[in-house]
Structures are given as structure tokens and as C-alpha cells.
C-alpha positions in Angstrom: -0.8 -12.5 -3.5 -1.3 -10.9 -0.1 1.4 -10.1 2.3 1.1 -9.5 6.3 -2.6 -10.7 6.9 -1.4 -11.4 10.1 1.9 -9.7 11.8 3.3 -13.2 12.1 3.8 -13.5 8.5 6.1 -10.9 7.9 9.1 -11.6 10.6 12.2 -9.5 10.8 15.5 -10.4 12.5 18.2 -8.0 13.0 21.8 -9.4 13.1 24.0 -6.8 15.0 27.7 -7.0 15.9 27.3 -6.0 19.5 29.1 -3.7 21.2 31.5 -4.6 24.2 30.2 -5.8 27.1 31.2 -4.3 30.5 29.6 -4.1 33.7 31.2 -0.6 34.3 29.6 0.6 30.8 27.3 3.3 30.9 24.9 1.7 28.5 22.2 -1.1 29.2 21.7 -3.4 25.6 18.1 -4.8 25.2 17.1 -7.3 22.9 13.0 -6.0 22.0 10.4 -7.8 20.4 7.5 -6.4 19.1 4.3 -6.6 17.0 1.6 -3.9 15.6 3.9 -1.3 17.0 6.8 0.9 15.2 10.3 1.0 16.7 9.3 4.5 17.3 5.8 3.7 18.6 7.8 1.6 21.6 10.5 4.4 21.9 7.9 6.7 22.8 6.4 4.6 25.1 9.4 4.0 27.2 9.6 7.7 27.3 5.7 8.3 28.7 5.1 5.6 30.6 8.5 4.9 32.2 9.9 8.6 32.4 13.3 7.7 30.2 14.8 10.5 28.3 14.2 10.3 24.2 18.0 11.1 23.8 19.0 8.2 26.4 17.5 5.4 23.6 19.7 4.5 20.7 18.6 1.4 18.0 20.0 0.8 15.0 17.3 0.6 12.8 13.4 1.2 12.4 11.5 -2.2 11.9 8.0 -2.2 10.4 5.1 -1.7 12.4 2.9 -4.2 11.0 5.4 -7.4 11.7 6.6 -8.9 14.4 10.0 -8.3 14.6 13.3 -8.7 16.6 16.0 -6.0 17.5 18.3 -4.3 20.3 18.2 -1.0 21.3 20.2 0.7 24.2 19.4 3.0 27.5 22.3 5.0 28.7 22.9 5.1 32.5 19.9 2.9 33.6 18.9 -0.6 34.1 15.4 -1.7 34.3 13.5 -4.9 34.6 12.4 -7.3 31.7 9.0 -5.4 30.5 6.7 -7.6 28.8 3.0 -6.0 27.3 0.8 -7.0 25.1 2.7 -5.6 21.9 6.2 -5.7 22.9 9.0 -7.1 25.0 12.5 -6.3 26.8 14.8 -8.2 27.8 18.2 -6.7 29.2 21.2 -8.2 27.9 24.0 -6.3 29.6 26.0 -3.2 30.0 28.4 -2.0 27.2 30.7 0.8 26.8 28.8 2.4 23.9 25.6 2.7 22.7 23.6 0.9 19.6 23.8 1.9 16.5 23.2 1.9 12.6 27.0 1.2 12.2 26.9 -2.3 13.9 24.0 -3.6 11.6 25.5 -6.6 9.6 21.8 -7.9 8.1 18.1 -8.3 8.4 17.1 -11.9 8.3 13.4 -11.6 7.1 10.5 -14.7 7.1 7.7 -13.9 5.0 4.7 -16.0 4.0 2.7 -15.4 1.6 -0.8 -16.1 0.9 -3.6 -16.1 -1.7 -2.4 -17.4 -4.4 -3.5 -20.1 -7.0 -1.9 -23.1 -7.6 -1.2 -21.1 -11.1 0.5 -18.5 -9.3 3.2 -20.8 -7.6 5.6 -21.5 -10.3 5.1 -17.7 -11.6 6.4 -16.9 -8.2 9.6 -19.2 -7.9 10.5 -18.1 -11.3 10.0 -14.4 -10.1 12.2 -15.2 -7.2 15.0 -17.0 -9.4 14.8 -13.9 -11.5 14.9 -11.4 -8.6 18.4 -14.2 -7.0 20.1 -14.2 -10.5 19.5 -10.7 -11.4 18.9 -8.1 -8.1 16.3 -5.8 -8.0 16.9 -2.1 -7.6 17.4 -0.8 -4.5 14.9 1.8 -3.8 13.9 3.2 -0.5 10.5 1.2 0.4 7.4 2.9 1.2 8.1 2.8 5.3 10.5 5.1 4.5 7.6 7.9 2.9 5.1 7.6 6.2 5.7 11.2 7.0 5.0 12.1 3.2 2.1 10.0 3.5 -0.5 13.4 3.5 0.2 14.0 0.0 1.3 17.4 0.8 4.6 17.1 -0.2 7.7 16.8 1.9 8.6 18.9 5.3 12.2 18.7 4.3 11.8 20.4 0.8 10.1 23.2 2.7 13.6 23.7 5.3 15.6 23.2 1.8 13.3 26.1 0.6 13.9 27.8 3.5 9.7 27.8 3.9 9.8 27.6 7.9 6.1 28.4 8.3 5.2 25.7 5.8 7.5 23.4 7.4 4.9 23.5 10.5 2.3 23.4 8.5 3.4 19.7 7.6 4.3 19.2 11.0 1.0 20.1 12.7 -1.9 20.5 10.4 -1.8 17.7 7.7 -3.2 14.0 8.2 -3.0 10.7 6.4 -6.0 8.4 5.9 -3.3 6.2 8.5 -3.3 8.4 11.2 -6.0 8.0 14.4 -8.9 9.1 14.4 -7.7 11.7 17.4 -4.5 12.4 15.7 -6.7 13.6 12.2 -8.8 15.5 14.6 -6.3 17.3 16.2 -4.4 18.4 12.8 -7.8 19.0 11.1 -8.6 21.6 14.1 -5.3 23.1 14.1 -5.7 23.7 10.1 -8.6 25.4 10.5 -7.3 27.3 13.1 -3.9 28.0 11.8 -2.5 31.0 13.9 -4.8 31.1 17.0 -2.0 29.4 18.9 -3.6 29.5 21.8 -6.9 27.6 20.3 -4.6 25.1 19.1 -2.7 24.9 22.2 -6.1 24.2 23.9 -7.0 20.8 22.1 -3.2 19.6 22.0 -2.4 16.3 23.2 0.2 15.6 25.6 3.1 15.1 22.3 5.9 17.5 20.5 3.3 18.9 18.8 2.3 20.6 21.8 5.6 21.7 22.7 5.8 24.1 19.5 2.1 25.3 19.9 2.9 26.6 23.4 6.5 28.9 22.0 4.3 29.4 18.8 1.6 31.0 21.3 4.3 33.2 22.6 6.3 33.9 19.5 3.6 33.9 16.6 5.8 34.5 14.0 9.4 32.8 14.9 8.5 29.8 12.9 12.1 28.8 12.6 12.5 28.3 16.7 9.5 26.4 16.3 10.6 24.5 13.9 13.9 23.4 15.8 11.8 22.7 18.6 10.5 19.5 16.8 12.2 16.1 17.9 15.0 16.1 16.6 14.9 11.8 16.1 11.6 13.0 14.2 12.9 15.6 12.3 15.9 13.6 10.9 13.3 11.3 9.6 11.6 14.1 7.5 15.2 14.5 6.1 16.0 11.0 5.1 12.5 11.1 3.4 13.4 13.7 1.2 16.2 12.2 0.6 15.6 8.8 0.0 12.3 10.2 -2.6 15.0 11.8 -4.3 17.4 9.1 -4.7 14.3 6.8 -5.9 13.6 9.2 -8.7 17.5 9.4 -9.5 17.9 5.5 -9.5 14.3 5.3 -11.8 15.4 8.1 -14.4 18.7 6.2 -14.2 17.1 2.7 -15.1 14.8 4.5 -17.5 17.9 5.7 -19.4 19.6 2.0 -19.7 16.3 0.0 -20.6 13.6 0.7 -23.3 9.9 0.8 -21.8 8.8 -2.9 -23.0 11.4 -3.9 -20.8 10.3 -2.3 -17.8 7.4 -2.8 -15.0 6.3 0.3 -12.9 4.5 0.4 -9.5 3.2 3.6 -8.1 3.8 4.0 -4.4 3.1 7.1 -1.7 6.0 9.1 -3.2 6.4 8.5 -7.1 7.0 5.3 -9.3 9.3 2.7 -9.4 10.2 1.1 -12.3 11.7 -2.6 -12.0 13.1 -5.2 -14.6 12.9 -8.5 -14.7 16.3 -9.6 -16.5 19.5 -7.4 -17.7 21.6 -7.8 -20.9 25.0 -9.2 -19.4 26.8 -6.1 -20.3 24.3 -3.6 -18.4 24.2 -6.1 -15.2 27.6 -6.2 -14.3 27.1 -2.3 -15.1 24.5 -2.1 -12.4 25.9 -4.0 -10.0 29.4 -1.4 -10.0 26.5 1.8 -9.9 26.7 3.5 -6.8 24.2 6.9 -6.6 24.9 9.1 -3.6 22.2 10.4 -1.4 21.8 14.2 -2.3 23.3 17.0 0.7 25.0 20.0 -0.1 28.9 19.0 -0.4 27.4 16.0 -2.8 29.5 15.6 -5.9 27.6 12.9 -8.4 29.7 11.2 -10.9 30.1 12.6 -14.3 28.0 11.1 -17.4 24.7 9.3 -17.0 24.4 9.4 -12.6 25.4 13.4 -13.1 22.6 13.8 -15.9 19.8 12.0 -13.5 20.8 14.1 -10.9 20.6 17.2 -12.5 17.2 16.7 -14.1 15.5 15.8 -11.2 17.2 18.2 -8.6 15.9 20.9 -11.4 12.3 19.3 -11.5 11.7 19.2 -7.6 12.9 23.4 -8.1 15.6 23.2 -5.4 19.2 24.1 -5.1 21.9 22.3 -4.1 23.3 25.1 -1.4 19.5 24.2 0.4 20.5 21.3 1.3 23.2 22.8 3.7 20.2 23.8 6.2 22.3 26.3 8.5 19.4 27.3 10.1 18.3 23.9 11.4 20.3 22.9 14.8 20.0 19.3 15.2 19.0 17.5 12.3 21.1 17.9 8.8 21.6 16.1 5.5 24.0 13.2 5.1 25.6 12.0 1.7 26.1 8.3 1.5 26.9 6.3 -1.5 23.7 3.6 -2.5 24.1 0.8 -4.6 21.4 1.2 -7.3 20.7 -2.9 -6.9 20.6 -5.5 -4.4 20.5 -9.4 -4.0 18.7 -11.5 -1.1 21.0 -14.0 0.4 20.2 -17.4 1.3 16.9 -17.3 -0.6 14.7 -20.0 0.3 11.0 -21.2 -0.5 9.1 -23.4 1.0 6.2 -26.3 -0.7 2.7 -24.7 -0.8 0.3 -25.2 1.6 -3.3 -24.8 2.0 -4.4 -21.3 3.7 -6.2 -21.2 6.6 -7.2 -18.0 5.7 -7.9 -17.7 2.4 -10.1 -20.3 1.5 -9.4 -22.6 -1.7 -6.0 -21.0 -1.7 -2.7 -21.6 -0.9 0.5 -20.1 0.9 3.9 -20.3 0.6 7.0 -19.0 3.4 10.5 -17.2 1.6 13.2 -16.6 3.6 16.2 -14.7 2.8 18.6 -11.7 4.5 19.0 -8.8 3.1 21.8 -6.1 3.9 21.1 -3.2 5.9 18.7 -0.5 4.6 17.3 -2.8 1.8 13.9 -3.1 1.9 12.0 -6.9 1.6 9.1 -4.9 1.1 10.8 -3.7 -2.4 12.1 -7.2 -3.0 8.0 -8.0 -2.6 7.5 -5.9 -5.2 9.7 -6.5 -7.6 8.6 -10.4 -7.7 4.8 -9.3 -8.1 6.3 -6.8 -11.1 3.7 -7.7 -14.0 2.0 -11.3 -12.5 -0.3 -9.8 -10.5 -2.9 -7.3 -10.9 -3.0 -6.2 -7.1 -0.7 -5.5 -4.8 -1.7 -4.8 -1.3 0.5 -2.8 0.7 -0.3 -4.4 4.1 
């Protein structure tokens, strides 16, 4: 089974309750369309090319880069013109009297096809997919959630829970994914091996952040903590929520390891860890599941006593940190936010459509699910869980 050959097979649809429209409101509503570009990616590009402020743009969520996908996002205090290029449009909608946000996401619709697959392979998959209707899947963070992890250096934000400011920035600035441009590796590879000699660094920088904290580092060598409040702070909260969504994985895993012997359980390494899936639940433990809530880890968090408590414990002791970290005095504009998370989740309006022959894959065919999923569930988890144990290879587009 393959997934996203082509960004029109993997389609995303945000459903938003929309704020109030007003023509006096300070805040211009787009509807954007995109493709082989990240919400971020088209954020930053309203910023360079058309001189908008970073803190003027709200959206409510980050949609995948390699999709083509629908969504709003807002402008505070300026209108512009419809833009249309080659990977993305905007269209105003109207002015409203507050900006976009996470809070008025109802549901993603999501339009998948999927190709590759053997004739054999169909009725696995429905059967996967009535599994994955009847009995939810768990609701870990999917792997778009890990791309700052994805050096394999570890996490920025464990370093500011660690109160390591100096190898915070070395995250920031000197470590590369196989994912990253060619210029971008370059870059980080040169400011590795120059770690220090700011103003060597400074001298290769490209017009980015990164340059920004190179050029105070050059004048304050050692005040890593400045520099590290000097990263965007939109970029820095996203180092957060991948900390803490890789420790709410392994606190939902343990969890599901505790419940369900191994013979009943399928795991899938991804960038940050495992996770471990089922493919049915005794009655009893389902309607336990679906009543499990496991909060996201800050400093205030309080974790239910008995099994939830247990998890947390062991793997807050593992990683080596301290709940009091996670308070992050020292870090101005970006902090850690507990949220309750329920541990499964269930498509909605699941739908699948007859098999067809691929025009890509020769001698193969493709079939096209549809379904919506609730706000900060991942289809690409969903994806997963159906391949759980049928299929040898799972590409991660």
C-alpha cells in the first residue's frame, strides 16, 4: 500500500466555525489552498515576499506539506488581493472582529486514495477499516508532529526543560535531517563545525531566524538564553508541543502495553519511538479506553491516580526530567500547556470506494477512503493502524 504518490491523493479539509463577520473588524479571513508547501512554508512566505508581520497571521491548524489541502488563516489590519502561485492560493473572505484560531476547529474532512495494492489486499483492507470504525485506534501524535525531532538528536525542548540553553541552540542551528535542503544541511553542517566563531557563522547565514540569533550570539558569546528567546516564538512553541506530544505517545503506549498482552499487539517504529496499536478490544477494556483521557505533561499537571499515574511516572523518570522543568521561567514567549487527550479516536462518516486500476502502479489497483476526523487526530495514524500487521512496508510519504 502506498499513500501520497501524488499530493492529490491525500486531501485535507478544514471545517471551521468562523468568526463574526464585520466590515469594521480588524481582521481579514482567507480561505488558502495549497500543495507541496507546509502551513508554515506559506506563512513565511507572506512574511518575505509581501512584508506582513509573522505575529499579524493567525490559522488554526498546521496541514501537511505533502497534500493538497484546504484551510483559513487570518491577517490583522490588512487586506490584500486574491494571490494565486504555483503552490498555493488566497482568497479573502472578509473582515471579522477576531482572529483565527485552534478553538474554532470543529473537524478535518480528509480524502485519501490509496494505491498499490493487490486485488488480495482489498478485503484485508476493508476489514482493517471496519476494525479501525468499530473499535478506534489510539490517538497518538502522528509523525508531522516530530519534524523538528527529525535529526535524531533528541528534542530542543528537553534541553529548555533541562535548563541546557547552549544545547538548545545547538538543535536550533547546527543539526540537519536527511529532509532538509541541500542549503539548509549546509548551512547547519558549517555552523557545527564552527560552533562559537559567531561571526564565521554569521557570514554564511541565510536571510532566516537563524540569522537573527547568530548576529546577538556574535555580540554576546555566551548569553545563550537571550539567544534562545530570540528564536520565533510560532517556531519555538512547536519544539514544545513536540516534546510534548513524544511524551504523551510513550504514556498512551506504556498505558496500552499494561491493558493488552504482546500477541495482541502490532508496533510501528516512527521518528520519535514506537507505537503500539490493536486490532480489537475485549468489551470491558473498550468502553475502558474510550472513558481514558491522558493529559499532556506541563508543570501544574496532576495525572490521575492508578494505571495513567504509573505510566506517567515511569516515563517522566526514563526521559531524566522533572516535573518543575516544565515550568520554563526563563523562556518568554513560548510555555507548556496541559490539555486532557483521549487515548482513542474514531473516523466519522467512513467511506470506501470500489477498486480501480492504477494509473501508476501498473497491474495494481487503488482505492479512495473518506472520513473526518476531530481536531488534532492524525489520518496519517489512522493509516497506520489499518496497515498494522498486513503489510510489510509502510511508506511514510
Amino acid at each position: 500500500m502506498k499513500i501520497k504518490s501524488r499530493p492529490d491523493d491525500f486531501v485535507v479539509e478544514e471545517f471551521l466555525t468562523l468568526p463574526e463577520f464585520s466590515p469594521s473588524g480588524e481582521y481579514v479571513i482567507y480561505g488558502l489552498e495549497k500543495r507541496g508547501l507546509s502551513t508554515l512554508e506559506v506563512v513565511n512566505r507572506l512574511v518575505h515576499k509581501y512584508g506582513i508581520r509573522d505575529r499579524e497571521i493567525n490559522f488554526a491548524g498546521i496541514k501537511d506539506k505533502y497534500a493538497l489541502t484546504s484551510q483559513y488563516l487570518s491577517i490583522r489590519g490588512k487586506r490584500l488581493k486574491e494571490i494565486r502561485e504555483r503552490n498555493f492560493s488566497l482568497t479573502p473572505l472578509g473582515r471579522a472582529v477576531r482572529p483565527v484560531g485552534p478553538d474554532l476547529i470543529m473537524k478535518n474532512r480528509f480524502t485519501i486514495t490509496l494505491r498499490s495494492l493487490d486485488r488480495t489486499h482489498i478485503p484485508v483492507l476493508i476489514n482493517s477499516l471496519s476494525e479501525v470504525s468499530r473499535w478506534g485506534f489510539p490517538n497518538y501524535f502522528g509523525e508531522q508532529r516530530f519534524g523538528s525531532a527529525r535529526h535524531g538528536e533528541g528534542f530542543l525542548a528537553k534541553r529548555l526543560v533541562l535548563g541546557d540553553f547552549e544545547g538548545a541552540l545547538r538543535l536550533y542551528l547546527a543539526s540537519w535531517s536527511s529532509e532538509d535542503r541541500a542549503v539548509v544541511k549546509e548551512f547547519k553542517r558549517f555552523v557545527s563545525d564552527h560552533w562559537g566563531n559567531w561571526e564565521e557563522c554569521l557570514s554564511v547565514a541565510p536571510r532566516s531566524n537563524e540569522r537573527s540569533v547568530l548576529a546577538y550570539l556574535r555580540d554576546h558569546p555566551r548569553d545563550f538564553l537571550k539567544a534562545v528567546n530570540l528564536i520565533n516564538p510560532r517556531m519555538l512553541s512547536l519544539y514544545i508541543a513536540a516534546y510534548q506530544s513524544y511524551i504523551w505517545n510513550e504514556m498512551a503506549s506504556e498505558f496500552i502495553r499494561l491493558n493488552l498482552s504482546e500477541d495482541e499487539l502490532i508496533g510501528f517504529p516512527y521518528v520519535a519511538g514506537e507505537m503500539v496499536f490493536y486490532k480489537t478490544l475485549p468489551e470491558g477494556l473498550f468502553h475502558e479506553f474510550r472513558r481514558i483521557e491522558i493529559p499532556l505533561v506541563d508543570s501544574k499537571v496532576e495525572f490521575p491516580a492508578g494505571k495513567i499515574r504509573e505510566v506517567a511516572r515511569s516515563v517522566i523518570n526514563r526521559e531524566g526530567v522533572a516535573i518543575g522543568g516544565f515550568r520554563l521561567n526563563k523562556i518568554k514567549r513560548a510555555f507548556f500547556k496541559s490539555v486532557l487527550r483521549g487515548l482513542i479516536a474514531f473516523p466519522e462518516g467512513l467511506e470506501i470506494s470500489d477498486p480501480a486500476p492504477d494509473e501508476i502502479y501498473s497491474d495494481k489497483f487503488k482505492v479512495t477512503i473518506s472520513f473526518f476526523l476531530h481536531s488534532g487526530t492524525y489520518a496519517t495514524v489512522l493509516l497506520r493502524r489499518v496497515q498494522a500487521g498486513e503489510w510489510a512496508e509502510f511508506p511514510s510519504g
